[in-house]
Steps between C-alpha positions, in 0.01 A plus 500: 500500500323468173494112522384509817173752399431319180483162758283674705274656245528131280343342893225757574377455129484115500332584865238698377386330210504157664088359554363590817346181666457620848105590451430172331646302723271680770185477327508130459629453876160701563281270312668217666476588859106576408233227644266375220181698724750797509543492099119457482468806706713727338348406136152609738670835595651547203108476301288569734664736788587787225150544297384747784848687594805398283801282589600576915867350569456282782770608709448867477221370765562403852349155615259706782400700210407191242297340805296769439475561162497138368163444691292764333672464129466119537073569543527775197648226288280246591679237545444190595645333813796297308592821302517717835730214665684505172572894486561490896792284459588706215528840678626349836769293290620757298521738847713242665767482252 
C-alpha cells in the first residue's frame, strides 16, 4: 500500500511541475492563422481603438453589435480607408474563430 502511494504521489509531482506548453502552442497557432491586413488591424485596434475607452475583447461582442459600433468608432479614430478595411478584417476575423 505504501509503494503504491509513494508511486502515486512520485507521478502527480513530476505531473505538476512538468512546463505547461498548451498556451504557447495556441498563441503562435493564432498569429499564424492571422492574414497580414488582419495583423495590421489588430496592431490599429490595439493603438488606436483603446485611447478613448480601454481594451474591449472582441468576442464579448456579437457580430450585429460590431456592425454597429465599428462604423461610428472607425469615424472617431479617423482613420483612413486602408486602416478601416484593416481593423474590419480584424474584428470580423477574430469573431469567426
Amino acid at each position: 500500500m505504501k509503494y503504491i502511494f509513494g508511486s502515486f504521489t512520485l507521478i502527480a509531482f513530476i505531473i505538476a511541475c512538468s512546463p505547461k506548453t498548451s498556451t504557447e502552442v495556441v498563441t503562435e497557432m493564432e498569429e499564424v492563422s492571422m492574414t497580414a491586413e488582419m495583423s495590421s488591424g489588430k496592431s490599429l485596434y490595439e493603438s488606436r481603438c483603446i485611447k478613448c475607452h480601454g481594451y474591449k475583447e472582441i468576442k464579448n461582442y456579437s457580430r450585429a453589435q460590431w456592425e454597429k459600433i465599428l462604423p461610428a468608432m472607425m469615424e472617431k479614430a479617423q482613420l483612413a480607408e486602408e486602416e478601416k478595411k484593416q481593423v474590419h478584417a480584424y474584428v470580423f476575423g477574430t469573431i469567426n474563430e
